[in-house]
SEKOL-518873 format. One line per 4 residues: number of its first residue (from 1); for each residue y, z, x of N, C-alpha, C. Coordinates in steps of 0.001 Angstrom, whole numbers, plus 500000, padded with zeros to 6 digits. Atoms other than C-alpha are relative to their C-alpha. Example, Ala and Ser with C-alpha at 12.3 -4.5 7.8 and 13.67 -1.06 7.14 Angstrom:
1) 498810:500000:500890:495500:507800:512300:501200:500000:500900 ~ 498810:499940:499180:498940:507140:513670:501090:500730:499230
//
This chain:
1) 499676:498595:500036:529055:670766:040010:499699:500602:501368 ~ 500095:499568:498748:529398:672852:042878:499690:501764:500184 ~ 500774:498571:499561:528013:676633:044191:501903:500616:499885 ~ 498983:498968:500057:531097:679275:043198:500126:501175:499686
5) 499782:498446:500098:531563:683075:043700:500823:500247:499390 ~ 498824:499645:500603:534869:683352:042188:499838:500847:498622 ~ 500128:499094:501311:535111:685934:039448:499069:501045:499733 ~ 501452:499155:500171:532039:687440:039885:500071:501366:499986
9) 500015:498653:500316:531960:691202:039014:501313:500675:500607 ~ 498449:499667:499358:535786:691667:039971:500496:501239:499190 ~ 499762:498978:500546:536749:695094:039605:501407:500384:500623 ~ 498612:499552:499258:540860:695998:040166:500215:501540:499331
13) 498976:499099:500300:543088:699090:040014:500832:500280:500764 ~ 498305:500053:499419:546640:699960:040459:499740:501016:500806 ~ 499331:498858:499559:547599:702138:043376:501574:500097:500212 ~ 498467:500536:499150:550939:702952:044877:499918:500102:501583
17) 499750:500513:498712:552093:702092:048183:501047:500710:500586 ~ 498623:499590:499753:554568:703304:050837:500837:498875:499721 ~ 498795:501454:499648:556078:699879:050954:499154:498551:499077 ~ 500248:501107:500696:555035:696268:049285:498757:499557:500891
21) 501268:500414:499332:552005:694971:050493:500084:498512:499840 ~ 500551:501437:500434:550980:691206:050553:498679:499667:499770 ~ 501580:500386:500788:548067:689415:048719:499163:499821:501393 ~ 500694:499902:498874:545315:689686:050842:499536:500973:501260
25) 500213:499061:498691:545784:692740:052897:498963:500855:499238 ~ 501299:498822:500322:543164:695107:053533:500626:501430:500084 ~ 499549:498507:500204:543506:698819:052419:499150:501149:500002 ~ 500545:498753:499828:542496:702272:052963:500691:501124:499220
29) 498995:498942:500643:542894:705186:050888:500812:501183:500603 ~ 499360:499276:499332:545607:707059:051876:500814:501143:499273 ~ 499354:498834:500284:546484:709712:049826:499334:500393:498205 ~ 500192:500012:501779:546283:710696:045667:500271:499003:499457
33) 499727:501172:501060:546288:707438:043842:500725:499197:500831 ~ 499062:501004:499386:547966:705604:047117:498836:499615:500534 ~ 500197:500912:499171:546812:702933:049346:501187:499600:501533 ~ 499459:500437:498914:547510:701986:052832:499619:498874:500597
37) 500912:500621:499313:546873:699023:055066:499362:500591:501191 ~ 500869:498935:499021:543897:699633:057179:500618:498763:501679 ~ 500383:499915:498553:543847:699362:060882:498929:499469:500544 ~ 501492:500410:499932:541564:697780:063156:499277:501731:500273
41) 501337:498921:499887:537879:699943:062591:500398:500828:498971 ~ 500042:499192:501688:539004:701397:059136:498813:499184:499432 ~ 500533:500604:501358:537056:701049:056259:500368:499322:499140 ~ 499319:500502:501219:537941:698703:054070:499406:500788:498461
45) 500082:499054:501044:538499:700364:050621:499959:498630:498884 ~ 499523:501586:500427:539865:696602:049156:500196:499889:500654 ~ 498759:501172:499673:542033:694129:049180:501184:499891:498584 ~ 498713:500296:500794:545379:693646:047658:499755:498792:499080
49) 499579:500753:501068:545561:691321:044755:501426:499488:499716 ~ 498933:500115:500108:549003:691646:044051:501220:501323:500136 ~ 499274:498909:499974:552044:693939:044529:501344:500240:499830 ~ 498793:500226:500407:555403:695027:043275:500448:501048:499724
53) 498971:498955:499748:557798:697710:043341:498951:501478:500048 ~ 501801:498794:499140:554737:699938:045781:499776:500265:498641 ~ 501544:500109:500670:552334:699384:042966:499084:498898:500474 ~ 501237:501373:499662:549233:697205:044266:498590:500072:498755
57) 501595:500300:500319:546503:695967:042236:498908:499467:501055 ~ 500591:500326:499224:544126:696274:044348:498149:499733:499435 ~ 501703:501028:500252:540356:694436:043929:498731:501217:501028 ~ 500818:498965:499197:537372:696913:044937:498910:499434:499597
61) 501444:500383:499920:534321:695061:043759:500164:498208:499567 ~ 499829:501351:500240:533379:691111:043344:500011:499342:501305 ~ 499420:500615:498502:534088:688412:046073:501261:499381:500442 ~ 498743:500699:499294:536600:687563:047995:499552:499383:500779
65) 500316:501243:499085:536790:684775:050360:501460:500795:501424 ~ 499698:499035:499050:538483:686874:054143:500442:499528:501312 ~ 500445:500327:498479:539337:685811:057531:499646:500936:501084 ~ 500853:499389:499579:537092:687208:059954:501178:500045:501583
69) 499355:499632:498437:538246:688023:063853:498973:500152:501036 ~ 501627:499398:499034:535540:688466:066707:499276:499111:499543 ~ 501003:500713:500307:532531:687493:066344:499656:499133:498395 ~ 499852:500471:501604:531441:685475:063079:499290:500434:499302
73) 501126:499395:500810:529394:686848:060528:498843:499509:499677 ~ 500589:501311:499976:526074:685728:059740:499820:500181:498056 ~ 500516:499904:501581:524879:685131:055929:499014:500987:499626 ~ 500709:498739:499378:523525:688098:055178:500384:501681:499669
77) 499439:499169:500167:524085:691743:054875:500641:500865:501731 ~ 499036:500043:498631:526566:692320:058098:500667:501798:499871 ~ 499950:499051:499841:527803:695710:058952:502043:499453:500333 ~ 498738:500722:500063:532219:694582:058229:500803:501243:499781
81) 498700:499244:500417:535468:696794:059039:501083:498842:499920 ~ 498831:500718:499944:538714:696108:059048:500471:499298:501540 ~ 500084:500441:498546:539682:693913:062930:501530:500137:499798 ~ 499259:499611:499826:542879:694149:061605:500580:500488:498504
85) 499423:499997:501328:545522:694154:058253:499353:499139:499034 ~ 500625:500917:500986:544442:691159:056785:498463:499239:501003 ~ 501142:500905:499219:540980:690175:058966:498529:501324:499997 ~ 501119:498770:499670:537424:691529:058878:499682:499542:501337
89) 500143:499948:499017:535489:692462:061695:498800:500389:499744 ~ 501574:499384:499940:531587:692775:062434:499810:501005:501221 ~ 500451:498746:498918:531229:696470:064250:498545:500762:499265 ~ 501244:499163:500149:527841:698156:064288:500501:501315:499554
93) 499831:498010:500447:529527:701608:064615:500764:500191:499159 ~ 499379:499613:501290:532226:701365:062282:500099:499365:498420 ~ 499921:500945:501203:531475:698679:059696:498941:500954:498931 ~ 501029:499573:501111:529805:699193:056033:499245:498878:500092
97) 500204:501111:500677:527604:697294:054998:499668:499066:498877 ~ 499598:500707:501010:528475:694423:053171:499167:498653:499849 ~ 500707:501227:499884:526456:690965:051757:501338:498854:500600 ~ 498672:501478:499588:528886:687849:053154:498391:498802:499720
101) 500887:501079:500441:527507:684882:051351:500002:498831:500505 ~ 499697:501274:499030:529141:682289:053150:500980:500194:501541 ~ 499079:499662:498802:530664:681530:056591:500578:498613:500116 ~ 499420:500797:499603:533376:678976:057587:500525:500136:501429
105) 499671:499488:498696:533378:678989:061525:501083:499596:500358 ~ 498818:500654:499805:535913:676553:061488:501540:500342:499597 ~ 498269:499291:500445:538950:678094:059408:499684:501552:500789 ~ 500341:498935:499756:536959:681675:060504:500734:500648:498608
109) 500082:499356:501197:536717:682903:056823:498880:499857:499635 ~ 501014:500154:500536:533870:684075:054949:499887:500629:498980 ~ 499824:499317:501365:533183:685245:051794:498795:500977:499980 ~ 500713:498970:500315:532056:688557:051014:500067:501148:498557
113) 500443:499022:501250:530781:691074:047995:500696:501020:500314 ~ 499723:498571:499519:532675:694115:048370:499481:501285:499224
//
């Protein structure tokens, strides 16, 4: 048996979208009941789950597994925005902070609690 986060306190809800999103992107709230993707140095709000005619289920608590950008994260509670659409980023001034349980330096993904 092996060590797995998956499932763990996974909390979704639907927004809408201007446009279709893909699994994996990171989002910011952008309006009444919408979502946007974030930018690098947003907040991440989520991540997309899934999406279809601009509705996203989007994932706001639990872990996801992320690819990182910049520097790497360490194990730990890390201070993580957005670096870009789909990539986190460790900034002091604009990150939250978040636990990241694991790091893969090699693909540069790590999994974090949101």
């Amino acid at each position: 048996m092996s060590v797995s986060f998956i499932g763990f306190d996974e909390k979704t809800l639907t927004f809408s979208t201007a446009a279709d999103l893909a699994p994996g992107t990171l989002v910011k709230l952008s309006g009444n009941g919408k979502v946007a993707a974030c930018a690098a140095d947003d907040a991440v709000f989520g991540v997309v789950i899934s999406c279809r005619n601009r509705l996203a289920c989007v994932q706001l608590g639990g872990y996801v597994l992320l690819p990182y950008t910049g520097t790497a994260p360490t194990v730990g509670l890390n201070k993580l925005c957005a670096g870009s659409a789909t990539a986190l980023e460790v900034d002091a001034t604009n990150g939250k902070e978040k636990y990241v349980l694991n790091v893969d330096a090699v693909s540069a993904l790590c999994g974090v609690l949101l």
